[in-house]
C-alpha positions in Angstrom: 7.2 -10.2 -60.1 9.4 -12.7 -57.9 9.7 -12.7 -54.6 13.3 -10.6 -54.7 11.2 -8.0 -56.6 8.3 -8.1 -54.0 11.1 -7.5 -51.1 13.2 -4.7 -52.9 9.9 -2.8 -53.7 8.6 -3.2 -50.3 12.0 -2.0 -48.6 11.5 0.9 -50.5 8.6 2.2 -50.1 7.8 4.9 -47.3 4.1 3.9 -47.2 4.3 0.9 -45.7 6.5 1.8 -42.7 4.4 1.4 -39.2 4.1 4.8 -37.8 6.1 4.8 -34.4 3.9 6.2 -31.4 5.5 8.0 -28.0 3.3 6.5 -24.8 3.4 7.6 -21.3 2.0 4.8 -19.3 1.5 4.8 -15.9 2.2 1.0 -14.9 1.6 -0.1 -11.1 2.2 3.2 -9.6 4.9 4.4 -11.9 5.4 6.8 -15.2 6.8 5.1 -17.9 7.5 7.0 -21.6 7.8 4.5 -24.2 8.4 4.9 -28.2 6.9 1.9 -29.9 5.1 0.8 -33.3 1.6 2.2 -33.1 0.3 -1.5 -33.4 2.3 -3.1 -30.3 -0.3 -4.6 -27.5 -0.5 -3.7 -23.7 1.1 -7.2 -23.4 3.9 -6.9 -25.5 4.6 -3.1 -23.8 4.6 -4.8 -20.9 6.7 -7.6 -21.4 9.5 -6.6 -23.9 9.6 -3.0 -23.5 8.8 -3.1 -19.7 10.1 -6.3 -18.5 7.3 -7.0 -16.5 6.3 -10.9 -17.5 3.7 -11.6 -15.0 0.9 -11.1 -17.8 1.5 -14.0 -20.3 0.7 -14.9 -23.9 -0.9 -17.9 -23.7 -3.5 -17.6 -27.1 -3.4 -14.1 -28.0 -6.8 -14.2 -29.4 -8.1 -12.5 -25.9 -9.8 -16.4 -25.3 -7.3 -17.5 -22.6 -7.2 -14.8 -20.1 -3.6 -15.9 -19.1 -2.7 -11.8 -20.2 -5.7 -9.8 -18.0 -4.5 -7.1 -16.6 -6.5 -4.4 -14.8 -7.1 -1.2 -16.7 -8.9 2.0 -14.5 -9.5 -1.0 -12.7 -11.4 -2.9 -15.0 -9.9 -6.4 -16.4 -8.9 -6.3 -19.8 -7.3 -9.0 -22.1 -4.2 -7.1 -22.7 -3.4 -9.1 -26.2 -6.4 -7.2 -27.5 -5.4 -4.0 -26.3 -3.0 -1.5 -28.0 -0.8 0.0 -25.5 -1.5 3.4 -27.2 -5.1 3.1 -25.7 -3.8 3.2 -23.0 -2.0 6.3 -23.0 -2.9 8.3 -19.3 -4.7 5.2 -17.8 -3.8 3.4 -14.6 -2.5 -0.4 -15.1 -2.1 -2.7 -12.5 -0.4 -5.9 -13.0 0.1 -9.0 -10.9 3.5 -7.5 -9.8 1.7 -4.3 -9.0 -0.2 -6.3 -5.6 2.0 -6.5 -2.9 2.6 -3.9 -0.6 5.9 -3.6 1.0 6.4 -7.7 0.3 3.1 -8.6 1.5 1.0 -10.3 -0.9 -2.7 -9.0 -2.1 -5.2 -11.0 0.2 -6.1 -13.0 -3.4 -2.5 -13.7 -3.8 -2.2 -15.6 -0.8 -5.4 -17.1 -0.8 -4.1 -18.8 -4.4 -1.3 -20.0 -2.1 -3.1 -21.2 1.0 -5.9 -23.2 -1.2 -3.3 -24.4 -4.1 -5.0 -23.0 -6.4 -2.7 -24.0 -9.2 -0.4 -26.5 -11.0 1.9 -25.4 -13.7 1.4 -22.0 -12.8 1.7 -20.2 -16.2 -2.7 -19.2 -15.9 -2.2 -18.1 -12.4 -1.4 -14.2 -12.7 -4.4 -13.7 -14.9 -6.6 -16.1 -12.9 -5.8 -13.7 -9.9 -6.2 -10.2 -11.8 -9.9 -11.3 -12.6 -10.5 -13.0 -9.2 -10.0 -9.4 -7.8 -12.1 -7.8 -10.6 -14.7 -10.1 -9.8 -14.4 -9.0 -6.3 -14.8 -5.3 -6.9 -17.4 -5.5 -9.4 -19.1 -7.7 -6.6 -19.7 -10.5 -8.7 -18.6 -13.6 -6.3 -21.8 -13.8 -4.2 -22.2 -17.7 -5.2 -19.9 -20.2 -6.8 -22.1 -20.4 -10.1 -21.5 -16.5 -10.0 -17.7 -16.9 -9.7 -17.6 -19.7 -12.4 -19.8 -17.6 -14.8 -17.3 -14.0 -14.0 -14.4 -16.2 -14.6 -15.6 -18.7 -17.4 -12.8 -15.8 -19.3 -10.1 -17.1 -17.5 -8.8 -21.0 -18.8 -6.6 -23.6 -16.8 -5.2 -26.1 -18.5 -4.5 -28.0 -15.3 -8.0 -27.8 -14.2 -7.4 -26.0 -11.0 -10.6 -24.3 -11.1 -12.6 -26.2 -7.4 -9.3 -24.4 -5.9 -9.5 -21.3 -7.5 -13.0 -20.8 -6.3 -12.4 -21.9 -2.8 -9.7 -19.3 -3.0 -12.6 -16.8 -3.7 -14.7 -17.8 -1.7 -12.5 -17.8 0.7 -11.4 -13.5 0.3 -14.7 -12.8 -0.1 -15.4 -14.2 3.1 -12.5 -12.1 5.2 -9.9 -14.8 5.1 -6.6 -13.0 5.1 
């Protein structure tokens, strides 16, 4: 059989269509009703069917962290995640944290310590910082480079990214 064979058969037959999936996700706040292939991530819902692009594919493996998200309030690698698990959950993104144009206390704290360079790790980096925060996991900096160890920079920004932490955890605003 060539490969003209191969594609004619496989255009043809019904099994091997993806089964579409209706999802009602509730994004930052907000209902959304999607129809998508029953195989599409929480990342790519997010991104191409919601245009929300904070979360980014940096490996999509889940070994980057560049696409955590919270889920019920628990981080979550959302390349690993099929947006039909997630089907009457609450998911917060990075655009999901400020309030009426204020940035989330972790937010600024990224942006009063410099805690990053190119930029792209950043929205991730921050979703698990405040994880880390509510599952009280930042008592000491070996804590908060263990709880994020999930979490790469390429840039190395990580002595920045703990002093950022550090310094939420410690009431700065």
């Amino acid at each position: 059989m060539n490969q003209q064979d191969i594609g004619a058969r496989s255009a043809g037959d019904e099994s091997l269509e993806v089964p579409q999936v209706d999802v009602a996700l509730n994004v930052n706040g907000a209902s959304h009703r999607l129809r998508c292939d029953a195989r599409v991530t929480l990342l790519d819902a997010l991104r191409d069917h919601l245009g929300l692009t904070g979360a980014k594919k940096g490996c999509d493996q889940g070994a980057c962290g560049a696409c955590t998200v919270l889920v019920d309030g628990k981080r979550v690698v959302s390349c690993l995640m099929l947006a039909a698990q997630c089907e009457g959950r609450e998911i917060t993104t990075v655009e999901g944290l400020s309030v009426d144009g204020v940035s989330h206390p972790v937010q600024a704290a990224f942006t009063r310590h410099d805690a990053f360079q190119c930029g792209y790790c950043t929205p991730g980096q921050i979703m698990s910082a405040i994880a880390l925060m509510t599952e009280g996991r930042a008592r000491s900096d070996a804590d908060i480079r263990e709880f994020m160890s999930g979490n790469i920079c390429r840039c190395g920004a990580y002595p920045r990214i703990r002093a950022a932490i550090r310094d939420v955890v410690a009431g700065g605003r």
